[in-house]
C-alpha positions in Angstrom: 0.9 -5.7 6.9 2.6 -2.8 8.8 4.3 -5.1 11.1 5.6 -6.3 8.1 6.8 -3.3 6.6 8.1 -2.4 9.5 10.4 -5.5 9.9 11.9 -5.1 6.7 9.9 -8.4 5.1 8.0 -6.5 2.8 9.7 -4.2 0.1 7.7 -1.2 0.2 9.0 -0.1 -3.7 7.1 -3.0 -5.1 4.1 -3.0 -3.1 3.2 0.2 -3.8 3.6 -0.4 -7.9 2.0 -3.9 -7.1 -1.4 -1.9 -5.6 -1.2 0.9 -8.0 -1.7 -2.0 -10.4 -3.9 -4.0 -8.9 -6.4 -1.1 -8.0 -6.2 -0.1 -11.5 -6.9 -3.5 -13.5 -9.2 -4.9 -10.7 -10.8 -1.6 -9.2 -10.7 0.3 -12.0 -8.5 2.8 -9.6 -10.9 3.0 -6.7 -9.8 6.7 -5.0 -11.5 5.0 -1.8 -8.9 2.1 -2.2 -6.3 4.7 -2.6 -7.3 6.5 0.4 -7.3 3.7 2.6 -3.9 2.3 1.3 -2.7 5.6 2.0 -3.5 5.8 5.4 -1.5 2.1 6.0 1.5 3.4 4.3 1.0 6.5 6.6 0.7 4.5 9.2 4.0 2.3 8.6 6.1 5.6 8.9 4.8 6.6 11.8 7.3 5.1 14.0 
């Protein structure tokens, strides 16, 4: 997923509302889930 980011195929916008949603209707807003998305968005900055 960070290659992808990082390429430009993935519009980072909508994937972060898409997980916010998806955490919240399927996880019930899991803080670890949070925390570990997060750290790949950290990640995809990086560089």
């Amino acid at each position: 997923m960070i290659q992808m980011i990082k390429e430009g195929v993935v519009d980072t916008s909508m994937l972060d509302a898409m997980f916010g949603q998806w955490n919240l209707h399927w996880f019930n807003d899991s803080p670890e889930l949070v925390k570990n998305y997060s750290e790949v968005r950290f990640d995809d900055s990086e560089n």
